[in-house]
N, CA, C and O atoms as CSV, one atom per row, in Angstrom:
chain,resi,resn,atom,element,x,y,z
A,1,UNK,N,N,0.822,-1.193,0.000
A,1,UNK,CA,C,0.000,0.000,0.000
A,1,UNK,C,C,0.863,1.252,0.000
A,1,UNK,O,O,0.609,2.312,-0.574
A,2,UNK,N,N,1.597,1.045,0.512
A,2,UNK,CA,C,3.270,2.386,0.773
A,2,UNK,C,C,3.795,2.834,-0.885
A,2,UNK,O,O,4.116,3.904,-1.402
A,3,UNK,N,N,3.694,1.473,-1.358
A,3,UNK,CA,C,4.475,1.764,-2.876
A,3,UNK,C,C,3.195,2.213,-3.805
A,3,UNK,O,O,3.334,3.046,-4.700
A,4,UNK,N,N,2.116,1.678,-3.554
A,4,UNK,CA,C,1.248,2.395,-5.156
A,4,UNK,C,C,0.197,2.966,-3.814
A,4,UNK,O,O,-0.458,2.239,-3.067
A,5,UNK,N,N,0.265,4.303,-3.786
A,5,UNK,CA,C,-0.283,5.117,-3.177
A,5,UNK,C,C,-1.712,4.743,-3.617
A,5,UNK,O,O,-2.467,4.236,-2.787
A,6,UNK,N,N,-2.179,4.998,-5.051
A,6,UNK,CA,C,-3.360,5.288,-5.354
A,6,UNK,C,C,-4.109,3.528,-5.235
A,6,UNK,O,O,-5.335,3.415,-5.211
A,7,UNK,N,N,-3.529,2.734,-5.193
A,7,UNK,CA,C,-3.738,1.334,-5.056
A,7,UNK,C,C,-4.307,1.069,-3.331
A,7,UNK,O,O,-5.221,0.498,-2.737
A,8,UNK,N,N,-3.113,1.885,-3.046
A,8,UNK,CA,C,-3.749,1.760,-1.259
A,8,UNK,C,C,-5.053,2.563,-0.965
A,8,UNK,O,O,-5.799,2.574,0.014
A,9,UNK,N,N,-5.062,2.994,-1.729
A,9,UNK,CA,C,-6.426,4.001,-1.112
A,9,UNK,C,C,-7.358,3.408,-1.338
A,9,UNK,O,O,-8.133,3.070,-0.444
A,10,UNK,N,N,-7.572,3.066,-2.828
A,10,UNK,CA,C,-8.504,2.087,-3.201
A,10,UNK,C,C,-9.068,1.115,-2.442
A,10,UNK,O,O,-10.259,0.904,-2.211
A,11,UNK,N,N,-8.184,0.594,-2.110
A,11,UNK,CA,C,-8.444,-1.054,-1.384
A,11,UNK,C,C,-8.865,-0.445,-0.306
A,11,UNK,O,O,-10.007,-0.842,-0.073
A,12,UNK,N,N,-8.407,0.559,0.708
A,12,UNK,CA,C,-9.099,1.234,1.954
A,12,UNK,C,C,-10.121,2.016,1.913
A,12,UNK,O,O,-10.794,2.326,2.896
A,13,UNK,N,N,-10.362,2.498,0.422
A,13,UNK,CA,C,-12.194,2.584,0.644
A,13,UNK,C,C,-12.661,1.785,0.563
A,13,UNK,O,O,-13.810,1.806,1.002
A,14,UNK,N,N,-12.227,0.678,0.046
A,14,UNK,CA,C,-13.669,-0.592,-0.299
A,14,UNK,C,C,-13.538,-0.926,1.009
A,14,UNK,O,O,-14.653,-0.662,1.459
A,15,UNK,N,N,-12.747,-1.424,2.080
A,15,UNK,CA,C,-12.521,-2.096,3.466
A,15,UNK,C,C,-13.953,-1.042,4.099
A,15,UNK,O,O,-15.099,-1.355,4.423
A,16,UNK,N,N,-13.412,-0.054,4.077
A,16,UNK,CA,C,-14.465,1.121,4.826
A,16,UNK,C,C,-15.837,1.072,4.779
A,16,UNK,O,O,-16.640,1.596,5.550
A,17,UNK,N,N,-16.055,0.327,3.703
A,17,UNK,CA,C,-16.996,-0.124,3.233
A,17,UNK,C,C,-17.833,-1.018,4.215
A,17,UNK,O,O,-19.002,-0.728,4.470
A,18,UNK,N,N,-17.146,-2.219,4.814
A,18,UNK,CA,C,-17.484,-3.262,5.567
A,18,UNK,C,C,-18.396,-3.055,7.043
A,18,UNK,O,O,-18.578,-2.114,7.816
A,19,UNK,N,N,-18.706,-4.029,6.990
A,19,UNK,CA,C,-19.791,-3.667,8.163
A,19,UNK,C,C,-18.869,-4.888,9.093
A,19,UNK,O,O,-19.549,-4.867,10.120
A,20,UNK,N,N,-18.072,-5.634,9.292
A,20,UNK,CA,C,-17.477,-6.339,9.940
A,20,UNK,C,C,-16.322,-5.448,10.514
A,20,UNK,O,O,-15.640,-4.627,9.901
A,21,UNK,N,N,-16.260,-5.828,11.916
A,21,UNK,CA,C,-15.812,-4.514,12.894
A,21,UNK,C,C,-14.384,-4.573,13.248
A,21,UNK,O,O,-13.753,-3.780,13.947
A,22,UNK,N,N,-13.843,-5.982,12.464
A,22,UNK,CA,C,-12.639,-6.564,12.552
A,22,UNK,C,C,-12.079,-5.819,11.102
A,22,UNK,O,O,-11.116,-5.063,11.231
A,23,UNK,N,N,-12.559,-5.981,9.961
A,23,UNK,CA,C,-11.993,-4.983,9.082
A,23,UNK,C,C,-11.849,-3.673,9.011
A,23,UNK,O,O,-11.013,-3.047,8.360
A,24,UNK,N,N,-12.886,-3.181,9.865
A,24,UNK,CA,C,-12.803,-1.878,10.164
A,24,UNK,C,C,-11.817,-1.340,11.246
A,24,UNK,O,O,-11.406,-0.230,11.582
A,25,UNK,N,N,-11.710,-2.056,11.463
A,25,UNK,CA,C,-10.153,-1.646,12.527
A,25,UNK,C,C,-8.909,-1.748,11.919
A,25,UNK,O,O,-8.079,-0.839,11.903
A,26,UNK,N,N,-8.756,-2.953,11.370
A,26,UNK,CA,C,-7.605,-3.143,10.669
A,26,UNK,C,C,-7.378,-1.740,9.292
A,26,UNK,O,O,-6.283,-1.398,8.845
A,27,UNK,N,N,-8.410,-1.296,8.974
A,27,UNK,CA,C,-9.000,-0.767,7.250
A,27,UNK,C,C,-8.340,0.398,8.421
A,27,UNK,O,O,-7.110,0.435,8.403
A,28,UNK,N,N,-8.941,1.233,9.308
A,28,UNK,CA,C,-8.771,2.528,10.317
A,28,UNK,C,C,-7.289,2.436,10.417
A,28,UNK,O,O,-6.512,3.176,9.813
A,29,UNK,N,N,-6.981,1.547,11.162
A,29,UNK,CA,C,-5.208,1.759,11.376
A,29,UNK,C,C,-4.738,2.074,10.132
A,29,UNK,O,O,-4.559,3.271,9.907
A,30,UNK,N,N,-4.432,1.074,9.048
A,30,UNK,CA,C,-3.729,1.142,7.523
A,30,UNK,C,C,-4.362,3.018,7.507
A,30,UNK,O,O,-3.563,3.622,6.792
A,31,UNK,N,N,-5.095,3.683,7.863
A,31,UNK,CA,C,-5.739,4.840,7.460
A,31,UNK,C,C,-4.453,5.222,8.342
A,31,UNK,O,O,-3.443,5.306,7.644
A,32,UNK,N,N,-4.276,5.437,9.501
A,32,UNK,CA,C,-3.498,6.512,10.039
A,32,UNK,C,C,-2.277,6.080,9.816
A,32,UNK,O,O,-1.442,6.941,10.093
A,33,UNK,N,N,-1.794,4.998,9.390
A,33,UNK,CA,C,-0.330,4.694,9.332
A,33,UNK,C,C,-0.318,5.434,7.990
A,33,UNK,O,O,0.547,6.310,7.974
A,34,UNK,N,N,-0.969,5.342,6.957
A,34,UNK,CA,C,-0.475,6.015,5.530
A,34,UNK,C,C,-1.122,7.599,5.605
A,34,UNK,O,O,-0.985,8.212,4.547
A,35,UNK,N,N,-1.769,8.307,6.643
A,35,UNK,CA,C,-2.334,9.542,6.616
A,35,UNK,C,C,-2.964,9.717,5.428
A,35,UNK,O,O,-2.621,10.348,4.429
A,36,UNK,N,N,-3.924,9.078,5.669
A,36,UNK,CA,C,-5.486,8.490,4.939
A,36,UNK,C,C,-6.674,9.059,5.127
A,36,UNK,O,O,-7.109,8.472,4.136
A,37,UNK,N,N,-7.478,9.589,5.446
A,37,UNK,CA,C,-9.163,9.335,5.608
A,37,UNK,C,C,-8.813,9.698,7.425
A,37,UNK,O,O,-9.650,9.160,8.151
A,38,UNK,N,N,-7.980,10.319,8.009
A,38,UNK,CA,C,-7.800,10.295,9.483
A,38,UNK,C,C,-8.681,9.927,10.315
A,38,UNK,O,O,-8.942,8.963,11.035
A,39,UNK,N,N,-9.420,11.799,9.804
A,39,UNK,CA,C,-10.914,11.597,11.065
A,39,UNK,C,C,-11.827,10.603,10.558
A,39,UNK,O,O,-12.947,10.723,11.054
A,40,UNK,N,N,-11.725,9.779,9.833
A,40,UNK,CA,C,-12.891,9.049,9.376
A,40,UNK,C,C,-11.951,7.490,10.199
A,40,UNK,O,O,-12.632,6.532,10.567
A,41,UNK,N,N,-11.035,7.483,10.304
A,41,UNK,CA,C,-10.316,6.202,11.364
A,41,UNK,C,C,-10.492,6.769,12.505
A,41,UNK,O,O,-11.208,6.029,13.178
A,42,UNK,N,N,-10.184,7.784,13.123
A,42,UNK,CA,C,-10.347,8.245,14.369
A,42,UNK,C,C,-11.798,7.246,15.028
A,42,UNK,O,O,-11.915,6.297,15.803
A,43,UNK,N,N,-12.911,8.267,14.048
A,43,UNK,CA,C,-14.613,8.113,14.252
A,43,UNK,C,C,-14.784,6.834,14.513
A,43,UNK,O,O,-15.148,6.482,15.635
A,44,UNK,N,N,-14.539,5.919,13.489
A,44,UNK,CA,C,-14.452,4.543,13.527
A,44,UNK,C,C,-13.367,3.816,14.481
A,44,UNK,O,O,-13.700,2.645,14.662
A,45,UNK,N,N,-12.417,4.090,15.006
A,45,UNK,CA,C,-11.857,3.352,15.565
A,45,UNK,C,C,-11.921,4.253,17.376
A,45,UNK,O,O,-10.930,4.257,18.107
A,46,UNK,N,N,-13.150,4.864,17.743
A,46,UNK,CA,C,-13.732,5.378,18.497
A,46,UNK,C,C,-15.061,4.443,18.806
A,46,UNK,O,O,-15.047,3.769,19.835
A,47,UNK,N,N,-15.941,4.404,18.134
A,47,UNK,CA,C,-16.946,4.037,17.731
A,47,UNK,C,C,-16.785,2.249,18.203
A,47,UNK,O,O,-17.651,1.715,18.896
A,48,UNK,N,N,-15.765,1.622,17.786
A,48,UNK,CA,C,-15.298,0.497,18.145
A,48,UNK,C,C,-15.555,0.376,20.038
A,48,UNK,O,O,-16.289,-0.086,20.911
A,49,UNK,N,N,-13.880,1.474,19.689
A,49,UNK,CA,C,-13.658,1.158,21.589
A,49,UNK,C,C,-14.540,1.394,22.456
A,49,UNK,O,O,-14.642,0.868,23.565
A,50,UNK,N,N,-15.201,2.185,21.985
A,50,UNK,CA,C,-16.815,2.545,22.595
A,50,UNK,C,C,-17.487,1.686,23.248
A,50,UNK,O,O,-17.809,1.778,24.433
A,51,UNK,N,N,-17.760,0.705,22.422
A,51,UNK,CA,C,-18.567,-0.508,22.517
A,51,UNK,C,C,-17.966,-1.323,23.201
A,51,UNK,O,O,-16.953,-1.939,22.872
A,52,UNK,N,N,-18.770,-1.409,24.591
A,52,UNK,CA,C,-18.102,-2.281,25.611
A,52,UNK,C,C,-18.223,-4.386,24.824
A,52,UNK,O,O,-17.516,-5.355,25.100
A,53,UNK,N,N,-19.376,-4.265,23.897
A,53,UNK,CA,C,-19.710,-5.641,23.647
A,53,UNK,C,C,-18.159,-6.416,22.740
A,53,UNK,O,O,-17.738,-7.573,22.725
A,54,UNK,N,N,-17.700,-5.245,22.131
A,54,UNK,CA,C,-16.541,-5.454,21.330
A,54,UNK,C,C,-14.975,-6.196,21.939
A,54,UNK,O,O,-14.046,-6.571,21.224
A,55,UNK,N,N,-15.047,-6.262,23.567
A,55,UNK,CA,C,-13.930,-7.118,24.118
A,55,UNK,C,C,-12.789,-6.488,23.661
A,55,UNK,O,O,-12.593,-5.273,23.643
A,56,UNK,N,N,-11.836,-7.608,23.189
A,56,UNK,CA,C,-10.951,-7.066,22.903
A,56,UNK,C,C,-10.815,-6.494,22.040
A,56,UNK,O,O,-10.042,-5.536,22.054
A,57,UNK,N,N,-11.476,-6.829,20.987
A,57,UNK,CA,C,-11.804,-6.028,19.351
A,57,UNK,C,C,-11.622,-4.206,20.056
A,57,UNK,O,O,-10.862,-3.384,19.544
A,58,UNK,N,N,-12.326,-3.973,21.035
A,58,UNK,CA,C,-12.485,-2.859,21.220
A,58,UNK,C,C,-11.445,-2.433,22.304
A,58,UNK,O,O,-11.632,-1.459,23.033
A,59,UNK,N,N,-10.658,-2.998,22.345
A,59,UNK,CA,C,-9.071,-2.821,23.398
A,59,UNK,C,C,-8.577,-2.597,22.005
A,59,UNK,O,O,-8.426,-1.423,21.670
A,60,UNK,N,N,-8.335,-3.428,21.243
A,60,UNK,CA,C,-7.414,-3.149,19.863
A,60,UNK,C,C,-7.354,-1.693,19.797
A,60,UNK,O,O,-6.475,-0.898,20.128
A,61,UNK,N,N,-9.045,-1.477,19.052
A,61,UNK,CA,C,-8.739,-0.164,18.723
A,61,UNK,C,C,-8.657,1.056,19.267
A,61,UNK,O,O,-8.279,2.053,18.652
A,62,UNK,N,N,-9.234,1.013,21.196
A,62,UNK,CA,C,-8.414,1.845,22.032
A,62,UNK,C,C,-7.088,2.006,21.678
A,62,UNK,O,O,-6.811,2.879,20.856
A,63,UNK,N,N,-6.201,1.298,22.168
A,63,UNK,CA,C,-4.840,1.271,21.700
A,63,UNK,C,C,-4.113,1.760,20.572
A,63,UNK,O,O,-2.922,2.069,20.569
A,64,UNK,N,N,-5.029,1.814,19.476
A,64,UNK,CA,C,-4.839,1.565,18.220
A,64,UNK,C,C,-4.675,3.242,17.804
A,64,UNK,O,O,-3.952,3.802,16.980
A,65,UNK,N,N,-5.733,3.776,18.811
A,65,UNK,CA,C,-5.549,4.972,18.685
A,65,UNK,C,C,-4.793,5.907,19.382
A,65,UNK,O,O,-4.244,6.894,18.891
A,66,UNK,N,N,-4.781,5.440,20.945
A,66,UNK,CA,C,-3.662,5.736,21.687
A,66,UNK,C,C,-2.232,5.536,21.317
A,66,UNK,O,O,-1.433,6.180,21.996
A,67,UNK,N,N,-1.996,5.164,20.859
A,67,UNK,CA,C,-0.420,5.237,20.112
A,67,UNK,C,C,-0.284,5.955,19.011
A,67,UNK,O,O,0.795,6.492,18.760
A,68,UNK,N,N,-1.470,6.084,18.107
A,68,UNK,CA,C,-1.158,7.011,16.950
A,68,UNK,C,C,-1.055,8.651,17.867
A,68,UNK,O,O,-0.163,9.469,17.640
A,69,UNK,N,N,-1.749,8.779,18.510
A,69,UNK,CA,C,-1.866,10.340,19.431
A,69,UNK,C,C,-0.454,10.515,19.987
A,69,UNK,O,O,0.223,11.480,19.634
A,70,UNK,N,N,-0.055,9.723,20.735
A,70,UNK,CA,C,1.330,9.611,21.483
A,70,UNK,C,C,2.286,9.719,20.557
A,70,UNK,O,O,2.788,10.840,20.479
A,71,UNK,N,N,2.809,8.667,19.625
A,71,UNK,CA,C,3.625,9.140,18.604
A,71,UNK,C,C,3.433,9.463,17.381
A,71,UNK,O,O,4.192,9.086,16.488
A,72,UNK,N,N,2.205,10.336,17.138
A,72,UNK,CA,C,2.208,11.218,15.934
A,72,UNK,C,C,2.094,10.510,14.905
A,72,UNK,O,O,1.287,10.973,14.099
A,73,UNK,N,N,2.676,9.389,14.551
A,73,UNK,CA,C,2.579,8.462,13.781
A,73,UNK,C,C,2.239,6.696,14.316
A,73,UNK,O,O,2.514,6.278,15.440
A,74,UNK,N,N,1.744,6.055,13.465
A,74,UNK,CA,C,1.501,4.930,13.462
A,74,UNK,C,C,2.244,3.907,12.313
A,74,UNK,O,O,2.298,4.302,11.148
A,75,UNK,N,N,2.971,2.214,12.787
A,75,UNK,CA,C,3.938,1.972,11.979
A,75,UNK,C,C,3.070,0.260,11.969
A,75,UNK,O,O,3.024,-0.390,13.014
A,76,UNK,N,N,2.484,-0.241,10.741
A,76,UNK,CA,C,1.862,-1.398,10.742
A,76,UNK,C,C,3.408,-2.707,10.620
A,76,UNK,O,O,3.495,-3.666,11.387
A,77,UNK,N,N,3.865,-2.574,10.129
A,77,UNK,CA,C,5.009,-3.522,10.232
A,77,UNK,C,C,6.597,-2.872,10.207
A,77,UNK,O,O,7.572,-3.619,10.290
């Protein structure tokens, strides 16, 4: 996604797309690691942690966002 910019985006609107709350987390992060669609990962990966029913799904994306805030950036591998 790093090397064909316009390839990554693509594929992260269609993810955004999903109503499965596990892609949408994963789809949100890839958003702030490439400075993507931000507030639209923020919303969504808010919206997640929110939801107490979400377990850990919704620890993920606490976290997920707490580290992008802390170091400004976010690094998927």
């Amino acid at each position: 996604m790093e090397l064909d910019i316009e390839f990554g985006h693509s594929c992260i609107d269609k993810l955004l797309t999903s109503k499965d709350e596990i892609i949408l987390t994963k789809a949100a992060a890839y958003c702030l690691a490439l400075n993507y669609r931000v507030e639209d990962a923020e919303k969504i990966l808010q919206e997640i942690a929110s939801d107490k029913s979400n377990g850990i799904l919704g620890f993920n994306a606490e976290m997920t966002l707490k580290v992008w805030k802390e170091q400004g950036y976010l690094k998927i591998y």
